[in-house]
C-alpha positions as CSV (number, residue, x, y, z in Angstrom):
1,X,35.5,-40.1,-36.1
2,X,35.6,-37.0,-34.0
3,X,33.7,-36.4,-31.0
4,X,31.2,-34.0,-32.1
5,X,30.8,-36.5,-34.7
6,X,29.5,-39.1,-32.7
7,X,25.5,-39.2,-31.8
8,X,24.9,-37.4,-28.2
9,X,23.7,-40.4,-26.4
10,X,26.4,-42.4,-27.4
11,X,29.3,-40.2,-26.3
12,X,26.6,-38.8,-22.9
13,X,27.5,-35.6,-23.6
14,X,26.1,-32.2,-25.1
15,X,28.4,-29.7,-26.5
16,X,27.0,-25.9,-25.8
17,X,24.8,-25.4,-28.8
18,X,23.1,-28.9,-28.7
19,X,20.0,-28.6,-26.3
20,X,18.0,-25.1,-26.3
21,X,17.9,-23.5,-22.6
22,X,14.9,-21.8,-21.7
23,X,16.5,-19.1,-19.8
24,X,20.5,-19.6,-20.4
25,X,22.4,-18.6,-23.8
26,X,24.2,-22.0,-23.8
27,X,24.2,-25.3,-22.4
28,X,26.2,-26.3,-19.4
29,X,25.0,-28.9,-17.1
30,X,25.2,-26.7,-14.1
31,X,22.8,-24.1,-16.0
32,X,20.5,-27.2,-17.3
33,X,20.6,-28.4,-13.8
34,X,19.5,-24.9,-12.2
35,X,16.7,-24.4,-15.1
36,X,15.3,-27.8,-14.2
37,X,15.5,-27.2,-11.0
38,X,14.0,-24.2,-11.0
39,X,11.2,-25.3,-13.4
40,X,10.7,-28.4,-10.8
41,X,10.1,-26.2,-7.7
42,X,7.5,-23.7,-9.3
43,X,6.0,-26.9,-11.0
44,X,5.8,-28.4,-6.9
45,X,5.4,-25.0,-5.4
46,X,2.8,-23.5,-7.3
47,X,5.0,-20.2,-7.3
48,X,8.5,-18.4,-7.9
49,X,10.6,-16.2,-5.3
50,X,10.4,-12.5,-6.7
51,X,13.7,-12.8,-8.1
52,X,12.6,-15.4,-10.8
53,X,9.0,-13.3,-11.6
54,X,10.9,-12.2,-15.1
55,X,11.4,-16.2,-16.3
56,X,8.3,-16.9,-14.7
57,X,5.4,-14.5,-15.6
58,X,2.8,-17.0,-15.7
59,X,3.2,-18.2,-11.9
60,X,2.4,-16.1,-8.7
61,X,5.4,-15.2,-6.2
62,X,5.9,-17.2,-3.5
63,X,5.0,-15.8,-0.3
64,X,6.9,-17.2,3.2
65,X,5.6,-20.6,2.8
66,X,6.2,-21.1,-0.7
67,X,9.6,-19.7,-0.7
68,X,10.1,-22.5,1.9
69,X,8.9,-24.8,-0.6
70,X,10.7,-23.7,-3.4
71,X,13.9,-23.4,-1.4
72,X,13.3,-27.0,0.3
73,X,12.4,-28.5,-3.3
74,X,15.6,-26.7,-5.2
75,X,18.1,-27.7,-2.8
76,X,16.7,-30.4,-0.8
77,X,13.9,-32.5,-0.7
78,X,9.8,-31.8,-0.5
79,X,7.5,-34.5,-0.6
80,X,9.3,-37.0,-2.4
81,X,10.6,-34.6,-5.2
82,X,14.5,-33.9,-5.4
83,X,14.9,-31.3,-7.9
84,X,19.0,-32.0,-8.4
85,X,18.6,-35.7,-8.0
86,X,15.9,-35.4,-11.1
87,X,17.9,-32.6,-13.2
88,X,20.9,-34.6,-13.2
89,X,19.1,-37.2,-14.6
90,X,17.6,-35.0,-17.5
91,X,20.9,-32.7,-17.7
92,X,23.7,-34.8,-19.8
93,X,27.7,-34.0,-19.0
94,X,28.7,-30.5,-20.8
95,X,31.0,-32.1,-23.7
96,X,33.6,-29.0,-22.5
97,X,33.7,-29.4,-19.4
98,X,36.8,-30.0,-17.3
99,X,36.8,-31.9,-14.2
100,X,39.2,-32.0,-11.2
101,X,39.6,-35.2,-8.9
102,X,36.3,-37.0,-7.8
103,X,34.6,-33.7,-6.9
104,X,30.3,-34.0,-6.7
105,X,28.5,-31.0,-7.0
């Protein structure tokens, strides 16, 4: 039995044409992570940073406060929500991916 052959939460692993990304062509966990991410902190935010306004027409842009918000939720922590901690969760291992060592990202 090959690997693609094998049922996605069995092997915990999605190859690149497995799980629809809203704003990347493919899947990769690092891109699944960022989408999340990036869905999680306008979700908590209430608002995008200008540079997101295209995948995010239906939100308002952040001003000062809420690009602190968006930034703290992204990369760090706001009230209880961890975006990465959470995306990791819902973003299985790329099937092609090749990893080096222990490194965490």
């Amino acid at each position: 039995m090959t690997t693609r052959a094998t049922r996605p939460d069995v092997r915990e692993c999605l190859f690149h044409d497995e799980k629809q990304l809203k704003f990347s062509p493919e899947y990769s966990e690092p891109n699944c992570v960022l989408e999340c991410s990036w869905i999680v902190g306008s979700e908590t935010c209430g608002c995008v940073p200008w540079f997101l306004m295209d995948y995010f027409p239906e939100h308002n842009m952040c001003e000062i406060y809420g690009n602190r918000c968006f930034r703290k939720v992204v990369n760090y922590r706001y009230d209880g929500v961890h975006a990465t901690k959470h995306c990791r969760e819902e973003c299985p291992k790329d099937c092609n991916a090749v990893t080096y060592g222990d490194l965490e990202w």
